[in-house]
VMD Tcl script that draws the C-alpha trace (Angstrom):
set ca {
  {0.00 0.00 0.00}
  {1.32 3.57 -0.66}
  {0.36 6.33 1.46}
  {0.65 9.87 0.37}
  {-0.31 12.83 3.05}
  {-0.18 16.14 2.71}
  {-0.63 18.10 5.90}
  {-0.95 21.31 6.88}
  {-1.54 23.31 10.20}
  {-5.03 22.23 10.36}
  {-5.54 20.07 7.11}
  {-4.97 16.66 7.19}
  {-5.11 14.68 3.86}
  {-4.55 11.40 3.39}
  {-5.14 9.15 0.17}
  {-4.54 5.61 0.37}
  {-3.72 3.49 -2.69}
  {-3.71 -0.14 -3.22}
  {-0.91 -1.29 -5.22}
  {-2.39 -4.72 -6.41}
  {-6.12 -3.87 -6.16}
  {-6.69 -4.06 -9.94}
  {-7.40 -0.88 -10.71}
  {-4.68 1.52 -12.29}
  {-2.92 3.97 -9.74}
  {-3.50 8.13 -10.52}
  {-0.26 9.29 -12.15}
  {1.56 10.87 -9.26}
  {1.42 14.76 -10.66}
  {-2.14 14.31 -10.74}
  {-2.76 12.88 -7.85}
  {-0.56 15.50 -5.89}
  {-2.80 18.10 -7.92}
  {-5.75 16.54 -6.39}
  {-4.67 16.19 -3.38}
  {-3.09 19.83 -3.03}
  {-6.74 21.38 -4.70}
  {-8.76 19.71 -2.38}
  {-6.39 20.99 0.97}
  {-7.24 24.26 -0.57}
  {-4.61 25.51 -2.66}
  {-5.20 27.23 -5.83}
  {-3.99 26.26 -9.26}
  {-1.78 28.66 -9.77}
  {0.09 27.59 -6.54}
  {-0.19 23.80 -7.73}
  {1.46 25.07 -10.61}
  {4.36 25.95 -8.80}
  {4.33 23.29 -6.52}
  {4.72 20.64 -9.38}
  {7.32 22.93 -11.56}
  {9.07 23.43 -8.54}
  {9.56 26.95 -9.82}
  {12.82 28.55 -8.98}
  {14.15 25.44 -6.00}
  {17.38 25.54 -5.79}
  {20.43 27.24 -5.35}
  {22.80 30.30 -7.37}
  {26.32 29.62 -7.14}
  {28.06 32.41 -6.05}
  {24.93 34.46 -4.66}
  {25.44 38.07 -3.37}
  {23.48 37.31 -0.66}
  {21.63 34.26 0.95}
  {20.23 33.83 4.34}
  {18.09 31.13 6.25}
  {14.88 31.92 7.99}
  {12.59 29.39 9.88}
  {9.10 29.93 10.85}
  {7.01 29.99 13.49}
  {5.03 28.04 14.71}
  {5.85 24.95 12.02}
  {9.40 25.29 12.06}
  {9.66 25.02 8.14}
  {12.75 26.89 6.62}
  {13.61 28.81 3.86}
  {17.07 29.48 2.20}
  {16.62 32.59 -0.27}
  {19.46 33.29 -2.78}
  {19.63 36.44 -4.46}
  {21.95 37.40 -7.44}
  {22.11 41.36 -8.42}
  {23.11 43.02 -11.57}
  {23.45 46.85 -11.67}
  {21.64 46.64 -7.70}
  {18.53 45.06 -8.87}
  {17.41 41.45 -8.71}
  {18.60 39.57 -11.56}
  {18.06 35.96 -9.73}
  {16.42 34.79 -7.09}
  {16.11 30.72 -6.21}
  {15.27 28.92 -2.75}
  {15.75 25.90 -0.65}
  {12.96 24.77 1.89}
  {12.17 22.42 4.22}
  {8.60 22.56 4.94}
  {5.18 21.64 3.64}
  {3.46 22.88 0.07}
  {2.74 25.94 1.62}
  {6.21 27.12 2.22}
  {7.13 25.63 -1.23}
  {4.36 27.63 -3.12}
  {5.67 30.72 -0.72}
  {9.04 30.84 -1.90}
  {8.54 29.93 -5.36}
  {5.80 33.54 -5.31}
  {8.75 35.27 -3.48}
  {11.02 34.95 -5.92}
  {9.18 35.77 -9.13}
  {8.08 38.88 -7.38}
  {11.36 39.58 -6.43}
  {13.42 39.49 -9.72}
  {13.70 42.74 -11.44}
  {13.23 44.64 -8.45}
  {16.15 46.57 -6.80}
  {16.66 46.51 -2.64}
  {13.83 48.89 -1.65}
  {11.02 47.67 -3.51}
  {11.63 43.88 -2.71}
  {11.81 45.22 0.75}
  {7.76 46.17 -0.17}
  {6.58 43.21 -0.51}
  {4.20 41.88 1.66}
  {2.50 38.99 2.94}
  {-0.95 39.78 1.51}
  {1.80 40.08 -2.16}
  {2.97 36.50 -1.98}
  {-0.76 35.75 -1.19}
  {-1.91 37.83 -4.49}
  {0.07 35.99 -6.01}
  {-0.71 32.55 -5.40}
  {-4.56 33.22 -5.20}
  {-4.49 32.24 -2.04}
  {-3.28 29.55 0.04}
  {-4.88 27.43 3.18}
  {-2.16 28.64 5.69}
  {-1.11 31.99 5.39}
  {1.78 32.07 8.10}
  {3.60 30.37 4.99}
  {3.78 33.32 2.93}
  {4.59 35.83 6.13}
  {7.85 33.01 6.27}
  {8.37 33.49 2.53}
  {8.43 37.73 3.40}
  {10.38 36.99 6.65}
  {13.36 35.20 4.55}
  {13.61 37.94 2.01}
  {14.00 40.75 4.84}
  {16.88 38.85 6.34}
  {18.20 37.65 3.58}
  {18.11 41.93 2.30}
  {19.25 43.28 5.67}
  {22.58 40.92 4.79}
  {22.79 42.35 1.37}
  {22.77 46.30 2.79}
  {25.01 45.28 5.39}
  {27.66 43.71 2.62}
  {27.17 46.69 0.73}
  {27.40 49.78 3.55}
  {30.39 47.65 5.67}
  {27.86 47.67 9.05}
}
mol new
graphics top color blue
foreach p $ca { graphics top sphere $p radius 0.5 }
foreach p [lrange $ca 0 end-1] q [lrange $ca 1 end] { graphics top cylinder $p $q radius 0.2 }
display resetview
């Protein structure tokens, strides 16, 4: 039997599938899809759950910090690459649940282009806009909470402080 479960703060999902039961097993994309629309999330933010839209890392960022959340105690490593002192790159690591993942991946699309002030702007309720919502919305103040450390780094490399 596999077990997939998806769990947030207060949702619990669980889908149980029979390996040998005859019937043919949901394609695991789809099922994830399924599973993550009916916990709540939107499709936009199954969109970038599944593309895993900008996970990872930048080699040689010009700034990256680590931020974890409370109260879930997921994390999120934000990289950020400048050109001419505006966001030319931004990627992320996590460790958390969808929410965080969808979180991070709206961080940094809002991010790039931007220079230091205006990604310092962005809010919650942005990262929120721009996943049409999510189920748990302490994810996307971790998402904002990870880019403001991650910026007060960069303006300390820059000033010397």
């Amino acid at each position: 039997m596999h077990t997939i479960t998806l769990n947030t703060m207060s949702i619990c999902t669980t889908i149980k599938l029979r390996a040998n039961c005859g019937r043919t097993l949901m394609p695991r994309k789809l099922m994830i899809k399924k599973l993550l629309f009916k916990a709540g999330y939107s499709e936009k933010a199954i969109k970038y759950y599944l593309n895993k839209t900008n996970v990872g890392s930048i080699e040689n960022p010009d700034a990256v910090a680590t931020y974890t959340g409370l109260p879930c105690g997921d994390k999120i490593t934000l990289y950020l690459k400048l050109e001419n002192e505006i966001i030319s790159n931004a990627k992320f690591e996590y460790i958390g649940c969808a929410g965080t993942a969808t979180s991070g991946s709206a961080l940094t699309m809002l991010v790039k282009g931007k220079n230091i002030d205006e990604a310092w702007k962005i809010t919650k309720d942005d990262v929120l806009r721009e996943l049409d919502g999510l189920p748990e919305s302490h994810c996307a103040d971790l998402a904002v909470n990870a880019l403001h450390k991650t910026l007060e780094k960069l303006k300390k490399q820059i000033t010397g402080m």
